[in-house]
Chimera marker file (.cmm) of the C-alpha trace (Angstrom):
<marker_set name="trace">
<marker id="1" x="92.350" y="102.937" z="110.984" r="1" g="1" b="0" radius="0.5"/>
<marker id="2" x="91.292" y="99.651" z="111.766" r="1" g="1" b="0" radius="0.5"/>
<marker id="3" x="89.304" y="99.087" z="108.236" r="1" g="1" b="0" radius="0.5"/>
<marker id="4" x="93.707" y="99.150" z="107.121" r="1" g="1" b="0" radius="0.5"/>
<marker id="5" x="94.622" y="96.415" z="109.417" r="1" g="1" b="0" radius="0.5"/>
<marker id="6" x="95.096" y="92.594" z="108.348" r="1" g="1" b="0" radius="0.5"/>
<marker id="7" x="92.185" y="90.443" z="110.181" r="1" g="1" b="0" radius="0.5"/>
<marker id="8" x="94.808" y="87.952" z="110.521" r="1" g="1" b="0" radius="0.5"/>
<marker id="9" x="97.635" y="89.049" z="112.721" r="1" g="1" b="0" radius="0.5"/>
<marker id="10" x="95.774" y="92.687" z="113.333" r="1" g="1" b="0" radius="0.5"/>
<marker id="11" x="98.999" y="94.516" z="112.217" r="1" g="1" b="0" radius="0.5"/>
<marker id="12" x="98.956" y="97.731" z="110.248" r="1" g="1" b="0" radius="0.5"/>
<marker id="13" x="100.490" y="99.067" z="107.460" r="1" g="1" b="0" radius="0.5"/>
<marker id="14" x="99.569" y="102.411" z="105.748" r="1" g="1" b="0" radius="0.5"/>
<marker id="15" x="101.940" y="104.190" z="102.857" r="1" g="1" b="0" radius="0.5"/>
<marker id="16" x="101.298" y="107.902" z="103.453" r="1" g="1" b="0" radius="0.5"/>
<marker id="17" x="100.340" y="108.478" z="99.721" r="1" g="1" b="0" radius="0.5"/>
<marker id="18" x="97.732" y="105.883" z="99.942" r="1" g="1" b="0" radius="0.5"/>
<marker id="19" x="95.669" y="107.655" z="102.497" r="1" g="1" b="0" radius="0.5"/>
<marker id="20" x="96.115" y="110.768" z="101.039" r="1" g="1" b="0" radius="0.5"/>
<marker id="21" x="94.497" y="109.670" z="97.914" r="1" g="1" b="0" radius="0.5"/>
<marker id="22" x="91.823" y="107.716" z="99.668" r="1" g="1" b="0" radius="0.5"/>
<marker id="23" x="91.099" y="111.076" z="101.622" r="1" g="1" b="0" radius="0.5"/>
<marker id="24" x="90.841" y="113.235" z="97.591" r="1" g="1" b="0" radius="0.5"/>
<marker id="25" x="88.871" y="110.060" z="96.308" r="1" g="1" b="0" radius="0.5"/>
<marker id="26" x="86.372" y="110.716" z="99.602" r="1" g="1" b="0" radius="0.5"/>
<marker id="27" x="86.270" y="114.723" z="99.144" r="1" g="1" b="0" radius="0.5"/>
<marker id="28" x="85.747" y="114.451" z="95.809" r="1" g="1" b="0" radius="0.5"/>
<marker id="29" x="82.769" y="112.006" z="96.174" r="1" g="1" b="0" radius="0.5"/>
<marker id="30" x="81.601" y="113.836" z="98.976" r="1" g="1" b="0" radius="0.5"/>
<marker id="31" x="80.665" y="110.386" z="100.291" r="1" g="1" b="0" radius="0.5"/>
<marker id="32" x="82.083" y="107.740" z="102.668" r="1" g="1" b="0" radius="0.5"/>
<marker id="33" x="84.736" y="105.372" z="100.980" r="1" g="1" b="0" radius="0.5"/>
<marker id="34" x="84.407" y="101.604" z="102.420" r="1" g="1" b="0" radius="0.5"/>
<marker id="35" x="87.539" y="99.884" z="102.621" r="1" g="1" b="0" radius="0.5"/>
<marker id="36" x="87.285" y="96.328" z="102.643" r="1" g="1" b="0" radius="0.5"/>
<marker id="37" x="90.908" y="95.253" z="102.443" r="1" g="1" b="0" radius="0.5"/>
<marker id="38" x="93.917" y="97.331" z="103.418" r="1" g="1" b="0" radius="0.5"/>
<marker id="39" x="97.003" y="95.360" z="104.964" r="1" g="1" b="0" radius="0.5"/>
<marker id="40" x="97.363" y="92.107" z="104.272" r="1" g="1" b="0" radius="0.5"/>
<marker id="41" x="99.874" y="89.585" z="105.897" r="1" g="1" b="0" radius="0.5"/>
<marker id="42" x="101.928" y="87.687" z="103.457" r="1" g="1" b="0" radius="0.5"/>
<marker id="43" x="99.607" y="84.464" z="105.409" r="1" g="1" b="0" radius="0.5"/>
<marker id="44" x="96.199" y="86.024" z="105.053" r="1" g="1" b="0" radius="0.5"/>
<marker id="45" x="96.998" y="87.680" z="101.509" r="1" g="1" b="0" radius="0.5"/>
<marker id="46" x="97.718" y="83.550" z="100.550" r="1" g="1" b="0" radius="0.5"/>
<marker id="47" x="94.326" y="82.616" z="102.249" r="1" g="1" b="0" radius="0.5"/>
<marker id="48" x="92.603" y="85.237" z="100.280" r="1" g="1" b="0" radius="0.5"/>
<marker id="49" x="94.164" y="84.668" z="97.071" r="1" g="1" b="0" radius="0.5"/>
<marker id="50" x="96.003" y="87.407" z="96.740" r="1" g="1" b="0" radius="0.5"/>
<marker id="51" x="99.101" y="87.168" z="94.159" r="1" g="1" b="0" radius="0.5"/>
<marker id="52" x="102.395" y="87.213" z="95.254" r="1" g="1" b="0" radius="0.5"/>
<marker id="53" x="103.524" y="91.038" z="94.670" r="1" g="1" b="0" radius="0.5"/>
<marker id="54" x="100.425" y="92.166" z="95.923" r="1" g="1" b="0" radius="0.5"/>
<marker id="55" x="100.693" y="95.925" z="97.011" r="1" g="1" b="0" radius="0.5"/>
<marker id="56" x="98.480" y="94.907" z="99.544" r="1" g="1" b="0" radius="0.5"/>
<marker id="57" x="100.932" y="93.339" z="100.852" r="1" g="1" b="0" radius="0.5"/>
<marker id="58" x="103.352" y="97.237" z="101.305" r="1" g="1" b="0" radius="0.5"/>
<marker id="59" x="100.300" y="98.731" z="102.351" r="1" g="1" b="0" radius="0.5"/>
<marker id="60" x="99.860" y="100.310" z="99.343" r="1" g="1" b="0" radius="0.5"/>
<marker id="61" x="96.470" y="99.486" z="98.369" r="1" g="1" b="0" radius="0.5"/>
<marker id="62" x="92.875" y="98.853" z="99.500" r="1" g="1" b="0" radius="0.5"/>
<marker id="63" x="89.764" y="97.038" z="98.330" r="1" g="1" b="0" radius="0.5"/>
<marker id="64" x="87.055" y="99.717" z="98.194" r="1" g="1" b="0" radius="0.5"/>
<marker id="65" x="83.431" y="100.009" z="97.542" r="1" g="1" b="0" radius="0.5"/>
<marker id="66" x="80.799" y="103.602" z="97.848" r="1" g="1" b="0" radius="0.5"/>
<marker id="67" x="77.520" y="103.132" z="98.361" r="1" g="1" b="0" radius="0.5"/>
<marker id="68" x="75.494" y="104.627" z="95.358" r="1" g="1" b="0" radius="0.5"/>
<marker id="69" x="78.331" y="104.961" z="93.233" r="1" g="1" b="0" radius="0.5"/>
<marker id="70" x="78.284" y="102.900" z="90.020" r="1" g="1" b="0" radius="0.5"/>
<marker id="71" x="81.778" y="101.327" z="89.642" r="1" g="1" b="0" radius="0.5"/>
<marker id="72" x="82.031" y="102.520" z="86.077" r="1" g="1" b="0" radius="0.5"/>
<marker id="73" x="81.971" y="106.000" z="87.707" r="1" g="1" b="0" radius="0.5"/>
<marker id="74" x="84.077" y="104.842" z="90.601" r="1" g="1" b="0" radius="0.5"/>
<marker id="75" x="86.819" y="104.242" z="88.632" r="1" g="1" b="0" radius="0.5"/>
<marker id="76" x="86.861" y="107.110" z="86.543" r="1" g="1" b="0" radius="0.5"/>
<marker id="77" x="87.199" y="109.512" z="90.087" r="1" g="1" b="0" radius="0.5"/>
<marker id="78" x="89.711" y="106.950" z="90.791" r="1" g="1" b="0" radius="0.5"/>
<marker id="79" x="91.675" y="107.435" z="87.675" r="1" g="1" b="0" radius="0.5"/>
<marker id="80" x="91.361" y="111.654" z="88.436" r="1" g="1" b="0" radius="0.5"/>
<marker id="81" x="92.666" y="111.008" z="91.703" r="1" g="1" b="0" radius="0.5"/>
<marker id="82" x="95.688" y="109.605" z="90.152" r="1" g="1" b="0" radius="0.5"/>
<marker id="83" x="95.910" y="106.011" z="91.490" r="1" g="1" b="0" radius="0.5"/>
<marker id="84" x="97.956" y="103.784" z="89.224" r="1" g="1" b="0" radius="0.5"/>
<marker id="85" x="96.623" y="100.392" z="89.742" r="1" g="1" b="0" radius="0.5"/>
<marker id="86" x="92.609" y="99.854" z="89.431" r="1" g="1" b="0" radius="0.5"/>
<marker id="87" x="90.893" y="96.877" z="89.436" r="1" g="1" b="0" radius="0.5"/>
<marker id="88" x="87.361" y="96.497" z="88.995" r="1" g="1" b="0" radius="0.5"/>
<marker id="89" x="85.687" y="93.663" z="90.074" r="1" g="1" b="0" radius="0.5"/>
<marker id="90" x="81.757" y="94.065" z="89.545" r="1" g="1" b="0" radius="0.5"/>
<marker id="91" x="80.702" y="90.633" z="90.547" r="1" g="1" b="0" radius="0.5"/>
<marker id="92" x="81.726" y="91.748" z="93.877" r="1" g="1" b="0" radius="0.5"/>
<marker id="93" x="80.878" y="94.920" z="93.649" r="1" g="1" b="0" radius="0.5"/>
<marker id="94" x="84.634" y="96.625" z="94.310" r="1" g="1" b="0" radius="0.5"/>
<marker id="95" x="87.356" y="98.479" z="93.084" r="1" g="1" b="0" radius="0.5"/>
<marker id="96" x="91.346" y="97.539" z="93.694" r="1" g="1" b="0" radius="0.5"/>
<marker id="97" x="93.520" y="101.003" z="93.907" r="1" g="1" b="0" radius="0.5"/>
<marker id="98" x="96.873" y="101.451" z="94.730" r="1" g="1" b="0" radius="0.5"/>
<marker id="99" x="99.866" y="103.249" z="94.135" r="1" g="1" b="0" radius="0.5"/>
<marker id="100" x="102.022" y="101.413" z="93.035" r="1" g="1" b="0" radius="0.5"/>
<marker id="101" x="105.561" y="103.378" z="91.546" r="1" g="1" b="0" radius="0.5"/>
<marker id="102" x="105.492" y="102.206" z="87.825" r="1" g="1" b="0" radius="0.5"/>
<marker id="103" x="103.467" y="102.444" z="84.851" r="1" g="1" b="0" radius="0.5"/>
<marker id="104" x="99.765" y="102.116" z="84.907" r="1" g="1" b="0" radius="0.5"/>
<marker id="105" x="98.218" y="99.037" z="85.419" r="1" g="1" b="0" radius="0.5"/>
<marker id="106" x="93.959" y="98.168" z="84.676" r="1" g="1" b="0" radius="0.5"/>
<marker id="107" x="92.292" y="95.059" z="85.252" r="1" g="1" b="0" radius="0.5"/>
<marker id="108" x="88.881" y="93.474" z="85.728" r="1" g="1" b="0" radius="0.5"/>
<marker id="109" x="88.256" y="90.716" z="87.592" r="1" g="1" b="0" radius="0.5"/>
<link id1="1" id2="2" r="1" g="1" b="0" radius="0.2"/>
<link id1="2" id2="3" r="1" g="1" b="0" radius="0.2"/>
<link id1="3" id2="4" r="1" g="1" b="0" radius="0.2"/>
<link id1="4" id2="5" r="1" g="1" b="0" radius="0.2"/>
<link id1="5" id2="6" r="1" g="1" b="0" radius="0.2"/>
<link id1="6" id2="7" r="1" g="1" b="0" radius="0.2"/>
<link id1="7" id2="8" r="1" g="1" b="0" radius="0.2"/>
<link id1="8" id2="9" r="1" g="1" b="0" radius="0.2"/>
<link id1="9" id2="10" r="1" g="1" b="0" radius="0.2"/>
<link id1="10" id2="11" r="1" g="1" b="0" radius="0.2"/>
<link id1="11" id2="12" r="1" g="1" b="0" radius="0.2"/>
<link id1="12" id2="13" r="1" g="1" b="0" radius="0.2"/>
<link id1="13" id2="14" r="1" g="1" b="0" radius="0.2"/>
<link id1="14" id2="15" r="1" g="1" b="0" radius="0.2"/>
<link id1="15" id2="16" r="1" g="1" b="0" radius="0.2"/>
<link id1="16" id2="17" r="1" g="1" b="0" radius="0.2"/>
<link id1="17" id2="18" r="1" g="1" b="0" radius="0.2"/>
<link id1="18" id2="19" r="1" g="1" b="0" radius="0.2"/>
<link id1="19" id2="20" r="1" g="1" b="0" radius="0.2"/>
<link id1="20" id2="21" r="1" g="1" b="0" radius="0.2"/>
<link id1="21" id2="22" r="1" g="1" b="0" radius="0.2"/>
<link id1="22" id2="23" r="1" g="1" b="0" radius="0.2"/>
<link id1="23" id2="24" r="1" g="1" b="0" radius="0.2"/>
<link id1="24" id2="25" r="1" g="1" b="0" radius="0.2"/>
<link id1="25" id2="26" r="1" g="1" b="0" radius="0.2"/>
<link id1="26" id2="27" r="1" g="1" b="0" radius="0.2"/>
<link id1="27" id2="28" r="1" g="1" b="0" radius="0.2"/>
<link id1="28" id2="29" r="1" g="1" b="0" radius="0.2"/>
<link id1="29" id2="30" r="1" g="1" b="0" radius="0.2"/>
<link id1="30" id2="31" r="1" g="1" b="0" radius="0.2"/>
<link id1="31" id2="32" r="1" g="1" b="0" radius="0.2"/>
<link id1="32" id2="33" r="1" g="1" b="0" radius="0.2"/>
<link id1="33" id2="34" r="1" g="1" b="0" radius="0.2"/>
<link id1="34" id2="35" r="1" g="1" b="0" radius="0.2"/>
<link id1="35" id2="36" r="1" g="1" b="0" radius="0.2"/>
<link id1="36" id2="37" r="1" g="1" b="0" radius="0.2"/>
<link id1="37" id2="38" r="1" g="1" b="0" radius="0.2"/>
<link id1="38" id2="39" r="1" g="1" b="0" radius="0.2"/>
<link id1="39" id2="40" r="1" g="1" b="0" radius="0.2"/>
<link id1="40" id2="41" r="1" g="1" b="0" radius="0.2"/>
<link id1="41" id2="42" r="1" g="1" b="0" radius="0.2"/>
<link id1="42" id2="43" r="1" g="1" b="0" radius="0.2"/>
<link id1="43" id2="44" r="1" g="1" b="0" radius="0.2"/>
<link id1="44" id2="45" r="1" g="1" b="0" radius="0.2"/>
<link id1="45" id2="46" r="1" g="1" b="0" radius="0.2"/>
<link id1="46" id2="47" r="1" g="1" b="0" radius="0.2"/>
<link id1="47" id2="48" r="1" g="1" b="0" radius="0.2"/>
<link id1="48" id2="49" r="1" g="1" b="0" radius="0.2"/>
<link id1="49" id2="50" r="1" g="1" b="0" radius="0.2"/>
<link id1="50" id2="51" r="1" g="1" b="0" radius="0.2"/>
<link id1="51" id2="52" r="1" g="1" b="0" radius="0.2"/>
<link id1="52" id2="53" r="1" g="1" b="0" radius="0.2"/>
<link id1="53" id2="54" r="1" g="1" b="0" radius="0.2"/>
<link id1="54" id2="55" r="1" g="1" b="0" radius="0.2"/>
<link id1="55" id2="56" r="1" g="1" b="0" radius="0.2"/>
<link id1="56" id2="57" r="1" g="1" b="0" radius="0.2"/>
<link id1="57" id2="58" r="1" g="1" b="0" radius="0.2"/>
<link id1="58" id2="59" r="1" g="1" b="0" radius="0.2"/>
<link id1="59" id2="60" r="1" g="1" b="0" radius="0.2"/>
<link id1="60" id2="61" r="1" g="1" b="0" radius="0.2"/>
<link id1="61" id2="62" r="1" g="1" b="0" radius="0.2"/>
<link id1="62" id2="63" r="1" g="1" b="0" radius="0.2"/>
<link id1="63" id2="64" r="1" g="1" b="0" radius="0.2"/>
<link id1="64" id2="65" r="1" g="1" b="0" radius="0.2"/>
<link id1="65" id2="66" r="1" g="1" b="0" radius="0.2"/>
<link id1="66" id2="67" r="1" g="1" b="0" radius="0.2"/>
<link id1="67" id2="68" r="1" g="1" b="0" radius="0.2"/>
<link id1="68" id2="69" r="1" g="1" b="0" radius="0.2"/>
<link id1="69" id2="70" r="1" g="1" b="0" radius="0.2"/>
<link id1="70" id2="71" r="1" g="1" b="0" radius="0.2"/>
<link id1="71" id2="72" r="1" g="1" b="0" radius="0.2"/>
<link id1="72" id2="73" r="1" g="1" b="0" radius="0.2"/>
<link id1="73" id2="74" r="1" g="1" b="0" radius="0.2"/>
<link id1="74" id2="75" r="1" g="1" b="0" radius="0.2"/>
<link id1="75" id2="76" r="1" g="1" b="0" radius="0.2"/>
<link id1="76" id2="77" r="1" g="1" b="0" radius="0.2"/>
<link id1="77" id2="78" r="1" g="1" b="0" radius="0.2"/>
<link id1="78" id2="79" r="1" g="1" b="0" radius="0.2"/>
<link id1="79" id2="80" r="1" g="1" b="0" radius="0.2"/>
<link id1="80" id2="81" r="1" g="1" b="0" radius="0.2"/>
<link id1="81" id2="82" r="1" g="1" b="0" radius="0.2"/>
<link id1="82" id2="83" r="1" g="1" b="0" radius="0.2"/>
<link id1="83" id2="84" r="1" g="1" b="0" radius="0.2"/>
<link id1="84" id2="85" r="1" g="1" b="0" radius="0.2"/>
<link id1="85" id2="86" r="1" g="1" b="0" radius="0.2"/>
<link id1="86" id2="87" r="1" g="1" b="0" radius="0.2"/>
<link id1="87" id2="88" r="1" g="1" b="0" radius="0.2"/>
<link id1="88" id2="89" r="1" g="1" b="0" radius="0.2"/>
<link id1="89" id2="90" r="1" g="1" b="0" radius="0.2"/>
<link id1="90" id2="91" r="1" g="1" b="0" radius="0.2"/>
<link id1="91" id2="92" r="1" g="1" b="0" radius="0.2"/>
<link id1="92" id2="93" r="1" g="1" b="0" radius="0.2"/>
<link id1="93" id2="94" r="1" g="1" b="0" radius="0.2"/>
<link id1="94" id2="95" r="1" g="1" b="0" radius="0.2"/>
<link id1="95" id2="96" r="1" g="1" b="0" radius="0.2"/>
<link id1="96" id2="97" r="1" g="1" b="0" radius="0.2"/>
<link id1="97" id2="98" r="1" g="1" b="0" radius="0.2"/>
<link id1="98" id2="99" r="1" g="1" b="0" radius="0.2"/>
<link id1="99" id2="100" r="1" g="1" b="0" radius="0.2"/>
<link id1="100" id2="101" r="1" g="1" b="0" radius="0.2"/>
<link id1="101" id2="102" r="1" g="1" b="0" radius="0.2"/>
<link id1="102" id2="103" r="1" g="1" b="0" radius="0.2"/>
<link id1="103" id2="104" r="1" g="1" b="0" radius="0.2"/>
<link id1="104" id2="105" r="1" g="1" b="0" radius="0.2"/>
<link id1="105" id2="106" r="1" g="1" b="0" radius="0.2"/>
<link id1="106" id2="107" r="1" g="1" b="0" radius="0.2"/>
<link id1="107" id2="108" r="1" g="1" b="0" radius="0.2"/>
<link id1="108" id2="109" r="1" g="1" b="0" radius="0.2"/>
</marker_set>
């Protein structure tokens, strides 16, 4: 649990649904998933960049990588998973996900 917790204040915050769907995305691969960012204090989510309605913020998303998975095909398990917000951002070699309630959203960074 402690790759979900804010390096800043050390709190945690996990929405059910987003673990659940981290745990498919990980059985499907059959691989470990990395999560770089899960919580984020409104204070370290500022430092970081992070916009203001981040669901990072709700604890409804995490900054992921899987070693030896392309990110093209990372996001396409991700999308069969169901995960509504994906982000890809090759340059550093991750993928946002989240879940957040409304329409889809896709990005790349």
């Amino acid at each position: 649990m402690d790759e979900f917790q804010c390096p800043c204040c050390k709190k945690i915050m996990l929405h059910p649904l987003l673990l659940q769907k981290l745990k498919g995305l990980r059985y499907k691969l059959a691989k470990p998933v990395i999560i770089t960012s899960g919580y984020r204090c409104p204070s370290y989510n500022l430092e970081v960049g992070g916009v203001k309605s981040s669901y990072h913020l709700l604890g409804m998303a995490a900054d992921i990588y899987v070693p030896g998975i392309s990110l093209t095909s990372l996001l396409k398990f991700a999308e069969e998973i169901g995960f509504k917000g994906i982000g890809s951002y090759p340059e550093r070699n991750f993928l946002h996900l989240d879940i957040r309630p409304t329409r889809q959203a896709r990005w790349q960074g």
